[in-house]
C-alpha positions as MATLAB code, in Angstrom:
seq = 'XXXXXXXXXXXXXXXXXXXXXXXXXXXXXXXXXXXXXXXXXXXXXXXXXXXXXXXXXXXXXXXXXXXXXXXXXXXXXXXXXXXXXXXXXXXXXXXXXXXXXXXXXXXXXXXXXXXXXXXXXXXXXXXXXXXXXXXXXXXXXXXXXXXXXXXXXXXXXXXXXXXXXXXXXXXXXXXXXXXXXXXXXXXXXXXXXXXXXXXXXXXXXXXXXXXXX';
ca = [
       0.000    0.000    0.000;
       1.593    3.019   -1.048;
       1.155    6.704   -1.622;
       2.768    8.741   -4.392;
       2.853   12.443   -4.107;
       3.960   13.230   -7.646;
       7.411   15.211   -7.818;
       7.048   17.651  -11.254;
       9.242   20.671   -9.255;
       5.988   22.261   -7.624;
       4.331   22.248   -4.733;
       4.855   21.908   -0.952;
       6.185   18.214   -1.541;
       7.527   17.734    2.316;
       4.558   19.481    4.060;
       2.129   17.513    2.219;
       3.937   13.942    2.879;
       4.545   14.618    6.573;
       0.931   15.556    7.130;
       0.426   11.998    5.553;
       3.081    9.886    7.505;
       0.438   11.097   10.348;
      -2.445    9.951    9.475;
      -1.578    6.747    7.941;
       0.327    3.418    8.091;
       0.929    3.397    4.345;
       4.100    4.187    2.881;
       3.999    7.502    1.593;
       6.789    8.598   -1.216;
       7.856   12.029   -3.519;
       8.648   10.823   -7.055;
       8.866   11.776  -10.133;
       8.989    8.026  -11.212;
       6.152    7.107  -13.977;
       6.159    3.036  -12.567;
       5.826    4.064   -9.191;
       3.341    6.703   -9.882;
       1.638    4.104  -12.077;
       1.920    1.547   -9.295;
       0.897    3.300   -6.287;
      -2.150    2.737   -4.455;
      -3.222    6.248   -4.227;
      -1.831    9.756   -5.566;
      -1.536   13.108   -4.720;
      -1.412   16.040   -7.128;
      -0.068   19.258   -5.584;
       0.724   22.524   -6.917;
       1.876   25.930   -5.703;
       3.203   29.073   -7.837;
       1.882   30.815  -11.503;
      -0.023   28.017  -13.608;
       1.951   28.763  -16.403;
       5.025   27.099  -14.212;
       3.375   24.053  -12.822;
       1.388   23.088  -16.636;
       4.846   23.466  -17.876;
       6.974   21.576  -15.019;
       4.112   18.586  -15.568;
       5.098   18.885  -19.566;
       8.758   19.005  -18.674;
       9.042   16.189  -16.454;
       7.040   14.393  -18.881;
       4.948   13.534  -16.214;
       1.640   15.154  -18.056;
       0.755   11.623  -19.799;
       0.838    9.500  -16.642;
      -1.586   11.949  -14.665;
      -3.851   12.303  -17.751;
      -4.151    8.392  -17.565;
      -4.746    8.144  -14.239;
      -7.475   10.845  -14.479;
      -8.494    8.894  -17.701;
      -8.846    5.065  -15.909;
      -9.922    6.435  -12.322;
      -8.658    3.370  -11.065;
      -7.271    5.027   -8.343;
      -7.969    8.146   -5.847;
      -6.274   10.775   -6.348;
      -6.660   14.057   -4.330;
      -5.243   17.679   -6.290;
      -4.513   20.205   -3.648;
      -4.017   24.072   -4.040;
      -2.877   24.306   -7.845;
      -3.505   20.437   -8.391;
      -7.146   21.423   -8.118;
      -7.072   24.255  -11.060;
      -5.027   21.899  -13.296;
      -7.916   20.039  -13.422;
     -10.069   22.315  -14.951;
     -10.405   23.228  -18.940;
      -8.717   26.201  -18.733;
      -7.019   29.307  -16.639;
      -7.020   33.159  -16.793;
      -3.832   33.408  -15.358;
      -0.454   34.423  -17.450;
      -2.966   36.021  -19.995;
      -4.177   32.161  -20.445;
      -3.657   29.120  -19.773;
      -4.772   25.076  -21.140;
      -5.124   22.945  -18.138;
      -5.837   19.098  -18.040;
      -9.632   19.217  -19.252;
     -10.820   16.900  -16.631;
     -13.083   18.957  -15.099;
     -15.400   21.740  -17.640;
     -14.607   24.901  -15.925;
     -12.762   28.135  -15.870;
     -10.020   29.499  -13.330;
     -10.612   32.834  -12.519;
      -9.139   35.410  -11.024;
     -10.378   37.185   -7.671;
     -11.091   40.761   -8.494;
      -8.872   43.341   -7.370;
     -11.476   45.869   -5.452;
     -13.395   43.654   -3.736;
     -14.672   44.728   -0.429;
     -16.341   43.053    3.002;
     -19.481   42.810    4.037;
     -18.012   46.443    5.861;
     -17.015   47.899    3.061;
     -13.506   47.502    4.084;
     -11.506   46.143    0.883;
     -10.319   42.790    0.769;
      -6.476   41.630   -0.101;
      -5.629   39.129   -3.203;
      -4.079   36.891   -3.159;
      -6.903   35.420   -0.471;
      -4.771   34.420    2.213;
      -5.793   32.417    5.733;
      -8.355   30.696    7.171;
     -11.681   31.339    5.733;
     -15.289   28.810    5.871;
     -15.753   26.060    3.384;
     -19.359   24.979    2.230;
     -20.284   21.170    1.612;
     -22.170   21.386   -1.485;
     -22.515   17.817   -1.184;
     -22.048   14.663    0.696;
     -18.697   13.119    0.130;
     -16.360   10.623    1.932;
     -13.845   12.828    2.467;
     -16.211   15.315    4.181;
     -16.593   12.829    6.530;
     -16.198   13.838   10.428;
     -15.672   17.397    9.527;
     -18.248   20.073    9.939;
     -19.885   21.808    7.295;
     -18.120   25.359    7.636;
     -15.441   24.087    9.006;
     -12.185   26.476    8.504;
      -9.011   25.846    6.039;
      -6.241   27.595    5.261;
      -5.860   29.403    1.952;
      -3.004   30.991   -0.347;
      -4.661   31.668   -3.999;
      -5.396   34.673   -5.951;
      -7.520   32.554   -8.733;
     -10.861   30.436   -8.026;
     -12.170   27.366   -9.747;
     -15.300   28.201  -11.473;
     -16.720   24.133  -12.637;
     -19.399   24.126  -15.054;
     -21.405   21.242  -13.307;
     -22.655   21.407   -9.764;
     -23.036   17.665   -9.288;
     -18.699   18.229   -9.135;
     -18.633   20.592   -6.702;
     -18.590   19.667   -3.155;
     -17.351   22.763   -1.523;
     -17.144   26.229   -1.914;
     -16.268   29.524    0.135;
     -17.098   33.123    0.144;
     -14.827   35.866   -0.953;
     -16.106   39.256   -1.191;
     -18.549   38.649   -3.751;
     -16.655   35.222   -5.581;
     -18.016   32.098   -4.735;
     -15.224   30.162   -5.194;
     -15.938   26.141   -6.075;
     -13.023   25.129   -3.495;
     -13.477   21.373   -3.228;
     -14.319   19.513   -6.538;
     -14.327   16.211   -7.914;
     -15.749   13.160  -10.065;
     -15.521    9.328   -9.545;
     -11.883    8.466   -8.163;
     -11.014   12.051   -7.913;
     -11.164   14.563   -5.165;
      -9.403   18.144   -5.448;
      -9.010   21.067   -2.769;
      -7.805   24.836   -3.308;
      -7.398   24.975    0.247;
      -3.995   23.375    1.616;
      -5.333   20.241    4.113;
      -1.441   19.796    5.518;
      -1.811   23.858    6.430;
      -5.371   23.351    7.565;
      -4.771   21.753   11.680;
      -7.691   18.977   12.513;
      -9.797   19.609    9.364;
      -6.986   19.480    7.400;
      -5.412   16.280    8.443;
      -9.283   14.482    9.035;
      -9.707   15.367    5.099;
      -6.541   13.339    4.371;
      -7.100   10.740    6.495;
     -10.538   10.503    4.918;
      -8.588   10.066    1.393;
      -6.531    7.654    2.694;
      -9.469    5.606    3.530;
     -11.151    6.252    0.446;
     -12.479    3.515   -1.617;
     -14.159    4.822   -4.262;
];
């Protein structure tokens, strides 16, 4: 039983694995390595930075093929986290556009720069800290955590999915609603970073860890 957390050059590789080694018996590895990718039991996809960087680190590495077939054969679960979760989608408005994986029909969007509070009182962007997620829907991985429940958030772009059956969480920012937990079949992706995100956080990943779906 093992877990791969795939290595393409982005994302918060350590952080993600430790939170994993805490929550789980299974062997949890960062590679790069197609065959152990391919023969893992589960797989994480993170991402952190510009779009433009990470869609082009997954082309680099040549690592773009193996997670289009594992989206392709959902024979496996595999969670996206931060950036993981907006590679899913058709496309992204960031770096004056950007082709993601197509998995999920959708845009990325990006947070407006004038937003304001409920108090008038303007917001930053990139959203960052703890902020209320939503369960849209019933899913495993919601399991034991409360709906509204707090995670911890670093993004100045949104996931905006087409189809509301595939989204399972979303939060408030000034006036975005931002579709922060999506998914389909095998697959299960979060904007919000569950290593960053204390008892919430690590309950979501021990929920994926017990995942069978």
């Amino acid at each position: 039983m093992t877990i791969a957390v795939i290595d393409y050059g982005m994302g918060n590789l350590h952080s993600v694995a430790k939170a994993l080694e805490h929550v789980t018996h299974e062997h949890v590895m960062i590679t790069r390595d197609p065959r152990s990718i391919r023969g893992a039991t589960r797989v994480v996809l993170p991402g952190q930075g510009a779009i433009r960087d990470c869609m082009g680190e997954l082309q680099r590495t040549e690592l773009e093929g193996v997670v289009r077939e594992l989206l392709a054969s959902q024979a496996k679960p595999l969670l996206g986290i931060c950036v993981g979760q907006q590679m899913l989608m058709d496309r992204s408005e960031e770096n004056g556009g950007i082709d993601c994986l197509g998995f999920l029909p959708g845009q990325v969007r990006r947070f407006g720069q004038t937003m304001r509070d409920a108090d008038e009182r303007r917001l930053k962007v990139p959203h960052m800290g703890w902020n209320q997620v939503t369960q849209r829907h019933d899913h495993p991985l919601w399991t034991g955590i409360a709906d509204g429940a707090r995670f911890y958030f670093v993004h100045g772009y949104y996931v905006d999915a087409e189809r509301d059956a595939e989204v399972f969480g979303t939060t408030r920012y000034g006036d975005a609603t931002a579709h922060v937990a999506t998914g389909r079949e095998a697959t299960f992706a979060v904007q919000f970073h569950p290593e960053k995100s204390a008892d919430a956080g690590l309950r979501l990943l021990e929920n994926f860890v017990n995942w069978a779906p």
